[in-house]
N, C-alpha and C positions, 0 to 999 in steps of 0.2 A: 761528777757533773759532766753530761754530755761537753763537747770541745766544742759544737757552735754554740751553745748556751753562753759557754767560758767566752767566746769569741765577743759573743752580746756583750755579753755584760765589761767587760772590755776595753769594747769601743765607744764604751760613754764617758772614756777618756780624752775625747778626739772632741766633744763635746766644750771642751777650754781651749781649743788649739784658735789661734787667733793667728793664720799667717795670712798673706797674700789673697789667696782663694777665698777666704773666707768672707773678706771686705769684699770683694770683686761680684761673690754673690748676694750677700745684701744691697749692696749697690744696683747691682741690675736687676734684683726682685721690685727695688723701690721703683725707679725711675724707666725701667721698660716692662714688667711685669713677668708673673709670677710662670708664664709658658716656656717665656726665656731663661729665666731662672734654671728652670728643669732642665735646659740642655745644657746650661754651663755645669750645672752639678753632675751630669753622666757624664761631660767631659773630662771633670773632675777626677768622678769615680775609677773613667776607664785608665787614666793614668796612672790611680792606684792600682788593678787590677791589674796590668803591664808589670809594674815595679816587683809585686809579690810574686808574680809566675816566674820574674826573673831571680829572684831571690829562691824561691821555694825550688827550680829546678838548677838551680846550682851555679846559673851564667852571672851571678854577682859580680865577680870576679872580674869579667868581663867588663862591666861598669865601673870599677872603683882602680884603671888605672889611673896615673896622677894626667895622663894627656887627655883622656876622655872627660874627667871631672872639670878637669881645668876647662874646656870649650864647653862642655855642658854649661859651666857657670858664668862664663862670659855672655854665653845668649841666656842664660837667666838674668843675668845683670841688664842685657838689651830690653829683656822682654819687659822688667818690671819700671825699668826706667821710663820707659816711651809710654807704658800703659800707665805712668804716676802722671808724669806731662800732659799726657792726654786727659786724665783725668783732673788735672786742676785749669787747664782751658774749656774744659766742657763746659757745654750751655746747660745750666742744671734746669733741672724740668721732672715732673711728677705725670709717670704713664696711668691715668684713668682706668682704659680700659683696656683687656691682656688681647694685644694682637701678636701674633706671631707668625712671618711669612717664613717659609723653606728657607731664603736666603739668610735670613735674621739668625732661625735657631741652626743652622750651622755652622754659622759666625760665633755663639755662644759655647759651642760643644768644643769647637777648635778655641776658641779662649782659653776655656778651661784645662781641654788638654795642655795644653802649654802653658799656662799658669800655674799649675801643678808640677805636671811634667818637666818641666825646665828648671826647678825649685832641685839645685844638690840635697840637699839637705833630707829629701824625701826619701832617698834610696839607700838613705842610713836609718832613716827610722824604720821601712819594714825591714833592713837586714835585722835592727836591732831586735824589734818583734819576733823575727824565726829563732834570735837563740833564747829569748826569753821561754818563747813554744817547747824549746828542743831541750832545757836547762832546767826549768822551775817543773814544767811538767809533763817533760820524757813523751811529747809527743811523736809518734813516726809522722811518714808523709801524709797518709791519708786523713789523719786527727790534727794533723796541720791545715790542712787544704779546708777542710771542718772549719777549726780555727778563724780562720781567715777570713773564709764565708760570711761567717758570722759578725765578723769586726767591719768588713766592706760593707754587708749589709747594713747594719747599726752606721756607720759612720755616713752612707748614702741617706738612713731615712734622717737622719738630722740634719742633715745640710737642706733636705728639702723641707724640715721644718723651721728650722731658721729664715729659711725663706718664703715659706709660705706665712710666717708671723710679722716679715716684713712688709710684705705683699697686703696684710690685715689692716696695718697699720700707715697705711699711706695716705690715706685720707684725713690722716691728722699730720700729712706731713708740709712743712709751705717750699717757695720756690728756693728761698733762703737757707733752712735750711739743709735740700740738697745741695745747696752750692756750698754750707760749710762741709755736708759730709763726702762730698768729690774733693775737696781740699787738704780734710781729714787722710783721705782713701791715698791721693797721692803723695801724700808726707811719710804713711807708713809701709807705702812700694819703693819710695826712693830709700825709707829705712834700709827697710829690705834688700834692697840692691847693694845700700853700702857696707851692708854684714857678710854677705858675700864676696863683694871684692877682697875684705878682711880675712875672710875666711880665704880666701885664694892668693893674697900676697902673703899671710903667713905662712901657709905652707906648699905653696908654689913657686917660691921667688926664694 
């Protein structure tokens, strides 16, 4: 089987991944619509695409000292915290119709990059990916690169289908329930936050 095929099919494992990012776009498909949506998920995307170029050409390494992870996770921990805060004072509200100014969707695309990108955790999953690539089926680099293509691509178009379902369904949504699911959203960013500092006094301290 071609290796972007292999990549596809794959990355319909990314499909159950329920971290941070995930909620962050549902949330803004519902309540600012589906234009905005689309920059948080390239922001998304291009942090995976960072991670993988750094992994696939070898500067991993470079990332996984314990001083580098340790600060990475401490502005993870800032980022997800203040964006849970933020999200359980929001004024919930249901966006009608999809406007989206320049200023908005770059606000959206830098969200995501740093909601993603600031996540430790991320840069162990695709290391783990390249030796699964390199282990289970003896790819070189180029059948890697293939790979990968394949797994960004798939894991980009369902994010934008998660949000484009969300985006369908908001007309059945009320004011209430956005406000329980900003509520929702920031319970499992402070989760989140505090499996990281876990992860970081274990084996940082």
């Amino acid at each position: 089987m071609p290796p972007i095929i292999n990549g596809l099919i794959f990355g319909l494992i990314f499909i159950f991944a329920l971290g941070p990012a995930f909620f962050a776009l549902i949330q803004t498909s519902i309540q600012q619509g589906f234009k905005k949506a689309i920059f948080l998920a390239i922001g998304i995307s291009v942090s995976d695409v960072f991670y993988v170029l750094i992994v696939l050409f070898g500067m991993a390494k470079a990332l996984e000292t314990d001083n580098f992870k340790f600060w990475m996770g401490i502005f993870g921990v800032v980022m997800l915290s203040a964006y849970g805060v933020y999200s359980w004072f929001k004024t919930p509200k249901v966006q009608r119709e999809d406007i989206a100014s320049d200023s908005n969707v770059a606000k959206q695309f830098a969200k995501g990059l740093l909601l993603n990108g600031l996540n430790p955790f991320i840069i162990v999953t695709w290391a783990t990916w390249v030796s699964v690539s390199v282990i289970n089926f003896e790819y070189g680099f180029n059948e890697q690169v293939q790979f990968f293509a394949g797994m960004l691509i798939m894991i980009f178009s369902m994010d934008l289908g998660k949000a484009f379902v969300a985006h369908r369904l908001k007309h059945l949504i009320t004011v209430k329930f956005v406000r329980n699911m900003n509520r929702t959203v920031a319970v499992i960013l402070i989760l989140f936050s505090l499996q990281i500092v876990y992860f970081l006094v274990t084996n940082y301290t």
